[in-house]
C-alpha positions in Angstrom: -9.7 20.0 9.4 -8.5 17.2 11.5 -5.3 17.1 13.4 -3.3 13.9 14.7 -2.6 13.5 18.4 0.9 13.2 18.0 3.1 14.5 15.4 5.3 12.3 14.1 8.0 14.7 14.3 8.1 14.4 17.7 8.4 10.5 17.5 10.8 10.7 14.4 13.1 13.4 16.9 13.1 10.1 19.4 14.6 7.5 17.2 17.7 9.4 15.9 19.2 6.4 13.6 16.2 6.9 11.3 16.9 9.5 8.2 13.8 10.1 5.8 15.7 10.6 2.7 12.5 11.8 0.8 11.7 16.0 1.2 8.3 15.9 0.3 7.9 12.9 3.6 9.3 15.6 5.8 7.7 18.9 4.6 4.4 17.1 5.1 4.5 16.1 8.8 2.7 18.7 11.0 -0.2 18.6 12.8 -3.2 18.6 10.3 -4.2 14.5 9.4 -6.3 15.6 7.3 -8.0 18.5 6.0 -11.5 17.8 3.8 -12.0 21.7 2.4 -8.7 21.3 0.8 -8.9 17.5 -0.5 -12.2 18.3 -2.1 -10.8 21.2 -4.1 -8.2 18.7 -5.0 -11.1 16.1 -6.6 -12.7 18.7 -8.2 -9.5 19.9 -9.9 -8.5 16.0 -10.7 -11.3 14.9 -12.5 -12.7 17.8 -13.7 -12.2 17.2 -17.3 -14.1 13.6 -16.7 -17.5 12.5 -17.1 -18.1 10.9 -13.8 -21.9 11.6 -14.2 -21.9 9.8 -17.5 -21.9 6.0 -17.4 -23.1 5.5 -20.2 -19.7 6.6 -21.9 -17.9 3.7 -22.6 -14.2 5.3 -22.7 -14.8 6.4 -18.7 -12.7 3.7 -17.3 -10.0 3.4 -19.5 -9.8 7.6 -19.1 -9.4 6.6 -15.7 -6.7 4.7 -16.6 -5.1 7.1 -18.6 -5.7 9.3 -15.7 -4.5 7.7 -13.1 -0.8 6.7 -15.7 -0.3 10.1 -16.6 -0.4 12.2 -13.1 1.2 9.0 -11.6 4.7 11.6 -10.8 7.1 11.1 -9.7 6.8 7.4 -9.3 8.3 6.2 -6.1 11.3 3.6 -5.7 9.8 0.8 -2.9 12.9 2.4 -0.6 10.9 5.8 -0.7 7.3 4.3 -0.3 8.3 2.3 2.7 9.5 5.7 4.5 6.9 7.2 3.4 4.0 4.5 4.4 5.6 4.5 8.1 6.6 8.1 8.7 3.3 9.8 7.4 0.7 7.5 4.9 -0.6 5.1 7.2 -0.7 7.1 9.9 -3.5 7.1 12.3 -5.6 10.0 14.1 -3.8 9.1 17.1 0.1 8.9 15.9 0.3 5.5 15.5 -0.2 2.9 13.0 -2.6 0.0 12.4 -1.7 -3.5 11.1 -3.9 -3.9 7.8 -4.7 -7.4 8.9 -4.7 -7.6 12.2 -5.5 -4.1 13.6 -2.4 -4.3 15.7 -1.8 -1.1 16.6 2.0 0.0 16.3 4.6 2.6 17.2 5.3 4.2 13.9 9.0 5.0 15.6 9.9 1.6 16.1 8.7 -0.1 13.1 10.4 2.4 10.8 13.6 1.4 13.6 12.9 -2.4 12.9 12.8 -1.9 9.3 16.1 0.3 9.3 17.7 -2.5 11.0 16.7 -5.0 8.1 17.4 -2.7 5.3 20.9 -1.7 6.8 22.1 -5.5 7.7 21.1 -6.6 4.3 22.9 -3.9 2.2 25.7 -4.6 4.8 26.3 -8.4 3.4 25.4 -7.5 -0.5 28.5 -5.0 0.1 30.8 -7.2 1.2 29.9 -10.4 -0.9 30.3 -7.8 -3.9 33.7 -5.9 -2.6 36.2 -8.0 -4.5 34.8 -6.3 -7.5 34.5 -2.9 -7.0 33.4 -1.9 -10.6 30.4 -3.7 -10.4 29.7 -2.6 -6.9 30.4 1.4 -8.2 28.6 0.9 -11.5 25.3 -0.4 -10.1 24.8 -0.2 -6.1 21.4 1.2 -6.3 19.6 -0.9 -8.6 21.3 -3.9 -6.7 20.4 -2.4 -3.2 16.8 -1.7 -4.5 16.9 -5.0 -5.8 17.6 -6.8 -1.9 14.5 -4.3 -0.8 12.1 -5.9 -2.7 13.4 -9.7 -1.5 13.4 -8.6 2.2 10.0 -9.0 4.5 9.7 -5.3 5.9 7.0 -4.3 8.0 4.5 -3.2 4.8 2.1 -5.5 2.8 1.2 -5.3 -1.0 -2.2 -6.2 -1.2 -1.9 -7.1 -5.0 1.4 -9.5 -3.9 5.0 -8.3 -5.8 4.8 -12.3 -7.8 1.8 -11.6 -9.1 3.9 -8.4 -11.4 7.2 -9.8 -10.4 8.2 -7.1 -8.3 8.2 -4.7 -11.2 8.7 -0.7 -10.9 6.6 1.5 -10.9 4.0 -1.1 -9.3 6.3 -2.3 -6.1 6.6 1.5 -4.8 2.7 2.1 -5.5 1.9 3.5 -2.3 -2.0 3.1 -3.2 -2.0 -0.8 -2.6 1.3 -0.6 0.4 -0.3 -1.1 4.1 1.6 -1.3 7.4 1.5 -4.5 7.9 3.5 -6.5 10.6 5.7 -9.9 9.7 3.8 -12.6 10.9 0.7 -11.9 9.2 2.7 -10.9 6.1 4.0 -13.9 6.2 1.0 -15.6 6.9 -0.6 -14.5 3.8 2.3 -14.6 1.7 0.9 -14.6 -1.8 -1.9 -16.0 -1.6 -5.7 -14.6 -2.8 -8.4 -12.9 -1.0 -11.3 -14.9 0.1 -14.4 -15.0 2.1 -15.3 -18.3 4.4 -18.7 -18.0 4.4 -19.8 -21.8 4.1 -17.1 -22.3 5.7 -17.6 -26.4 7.7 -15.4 -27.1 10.3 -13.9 -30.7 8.6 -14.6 -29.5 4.9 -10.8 -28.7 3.9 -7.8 -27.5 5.9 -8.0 -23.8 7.5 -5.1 -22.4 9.4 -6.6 -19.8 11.9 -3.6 -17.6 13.1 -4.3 -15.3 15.7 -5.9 -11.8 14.6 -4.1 -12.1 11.3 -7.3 -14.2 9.4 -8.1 -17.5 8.1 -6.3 -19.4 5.6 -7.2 -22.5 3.3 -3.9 -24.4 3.1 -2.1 -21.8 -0.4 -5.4 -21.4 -1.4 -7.5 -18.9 0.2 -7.0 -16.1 2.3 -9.3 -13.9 4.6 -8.3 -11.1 7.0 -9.4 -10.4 10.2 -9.6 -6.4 9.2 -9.1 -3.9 6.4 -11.6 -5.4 3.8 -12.8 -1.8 2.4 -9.5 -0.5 2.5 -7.7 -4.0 0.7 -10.6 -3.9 -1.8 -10.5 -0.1 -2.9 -6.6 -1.0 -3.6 -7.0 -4.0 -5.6 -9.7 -2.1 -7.4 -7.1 0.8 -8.2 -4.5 -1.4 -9.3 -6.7 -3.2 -12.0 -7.8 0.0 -13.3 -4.1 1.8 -13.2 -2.3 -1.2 -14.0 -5.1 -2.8 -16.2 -2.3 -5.2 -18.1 0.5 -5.7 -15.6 -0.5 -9.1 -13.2 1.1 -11.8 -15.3 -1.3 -14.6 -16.9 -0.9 -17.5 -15.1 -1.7 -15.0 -12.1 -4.6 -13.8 -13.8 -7.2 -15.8 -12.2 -6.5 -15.2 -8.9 -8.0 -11.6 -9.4 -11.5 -11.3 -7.4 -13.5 -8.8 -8.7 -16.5 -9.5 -7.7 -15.2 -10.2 -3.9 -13.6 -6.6 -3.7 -16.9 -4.9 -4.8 -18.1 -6.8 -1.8 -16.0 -6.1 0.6 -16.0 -2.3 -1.1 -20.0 -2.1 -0.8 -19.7 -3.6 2.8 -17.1 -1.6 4.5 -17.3 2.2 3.9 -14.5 4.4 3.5 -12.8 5.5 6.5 -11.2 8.6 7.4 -8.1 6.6 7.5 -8.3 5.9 3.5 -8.9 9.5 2.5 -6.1 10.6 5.1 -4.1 8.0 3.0 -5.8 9.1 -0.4 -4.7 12.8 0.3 -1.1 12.1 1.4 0.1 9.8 -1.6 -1.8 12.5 -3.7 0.9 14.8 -2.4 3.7 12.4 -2.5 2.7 10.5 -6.4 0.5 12.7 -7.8 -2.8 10.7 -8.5 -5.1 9.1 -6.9 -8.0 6.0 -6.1 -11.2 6.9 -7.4 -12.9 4.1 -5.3 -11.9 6.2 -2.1 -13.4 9.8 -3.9 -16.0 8.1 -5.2 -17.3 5.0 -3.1 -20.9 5.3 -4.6 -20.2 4.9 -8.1 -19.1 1.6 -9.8 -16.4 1.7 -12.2 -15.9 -1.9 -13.0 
């Protein structure tokens, strides 16, 4: 059982202005980060009724699937996850959190503040540009105030990007593939795919190198500085819980054989299963690439 230096109850009790709407968020802050004895009761519950030692059955992966679909509950609103991501998910051994990119470390206190800030100025304006008609306003204020979450650049990174499944629910609130992840380097990545530079020739194309964030190849390419295993096992659990979602055109962007790369290179981290057994608790399923790391499901 491993316990985290500083409990973000503490930190959450310093920044006032910051409500966590969600129950299950709060009644899962205390002092244990993560505690292996109980998660691997958990796996051997989950998948008990598959045949993980049988690759030779062809319907494995798309039990997975129907795995993965069925104990995905409740699935989260994007508002919920981002709370949730900050206050708790992505929380380090030592209280604070890690840019997925960059390795930035960060005060989970005042990112969750920063964020606040956004969200509340933004819902702000939609509310008075909509005033004049109240009806609509009354009718459908939360889909509309979900709908300026998704457009806004929080603190928080989706490693498969929200155009590639135009920001569709229950994908955008997925807290599997949701990292901490500050704005530059969001930015700096935007949509573009993973990629690894390594022929890369100084002279060969354009590469925009931005400080800790990773390497970038004009829209083309992208590589990060960190979080390889941890982006890879993501994009892996997407494709196999959301195997017909990503849009055609974005189709060919997807990398498989670059995240079993980076997934064979980089082993799990406490980190991820930290991360694994908390959105377990808050969703209800979870990565089989994180439980699993040895076995090859693609």
């Amino acid at each position: 059982m491993i316990h985290v230096t500083q409990p973000l109850t503490r930190q959450l009790q310093e920044q006032p202005t910051e409500k966590i709407e969600f129950q299950l968020v709060t009644d899962m802050i205390n002092e244990i980060y993560y505690d292996e004895k109980e998660d691997q009761s958990i796996i051997d519950m989950y998948y008990k009724n598959l045949p993980l030692d049988d690759f030779s059955n062809d319907n494995l992966v798309s039990e997975l699937t129907e795995l993965l679909t069925r104990t995905h509950n409740p699935q989260l609103s994007y508002s919920t996850s981002r709370k949730a991501l900050h206050s708790w998910v992505d929380l380090r051994e030592d209280g604070q959190i890690k840019s997925i990119y960059s390795g930035q470390s960060l005060n989970p206190s005042d990112v969750i503040a920063q964020d606040k800030l956004l969200e509340d100025a933004a819902i702000d304006q939609m509310i008075q540009v909509l005033s004049k008609d109240f009806g609509v306003l009354h009718e459908h204020k939360n889909i509309l105030i979900e709908s300026v979450l998704r457009s806004l650049q929080f603190n928080i990174e989706h490693v498969i990007p929200q155009s590639w499944f135009e920001k569709r629910h229950p994908m955008v609130g997925d807290l599997h593939h949701l990292f901490t992840c500050e704005k530059d380097c969001n930015s700096f990545r935007s949509n573009i795919p993973y990629y690894d530079f390594e022929d890369y020739k100084p002279g060969a194309y354009k590469e925009v190198i931005k400080s800790f964030c990773g390497k970038r190849d004009g829209n083309q390419r992208f590589e990060p500085e960190n979080g390889k295993g941890e982006i890879a096992r993501a994009c892996l659990y997407f494709l196999m819980r959301y195997p017909d979602e990503i849009i055609q055109e974005k189709m060919s962007l997807i990398d498989i054989d670059l995240y079993k790369k980076w997934h064979n290179n980089h082993p799990v981290s406490l980190h991820e299963k930290h991360r694994n057994w908390a959105i377990f608790k808050l969703q209800g399923n979870r990565n089989p690439y994180i439980d699993f790391p040895e076995l090859d499901f693609t």
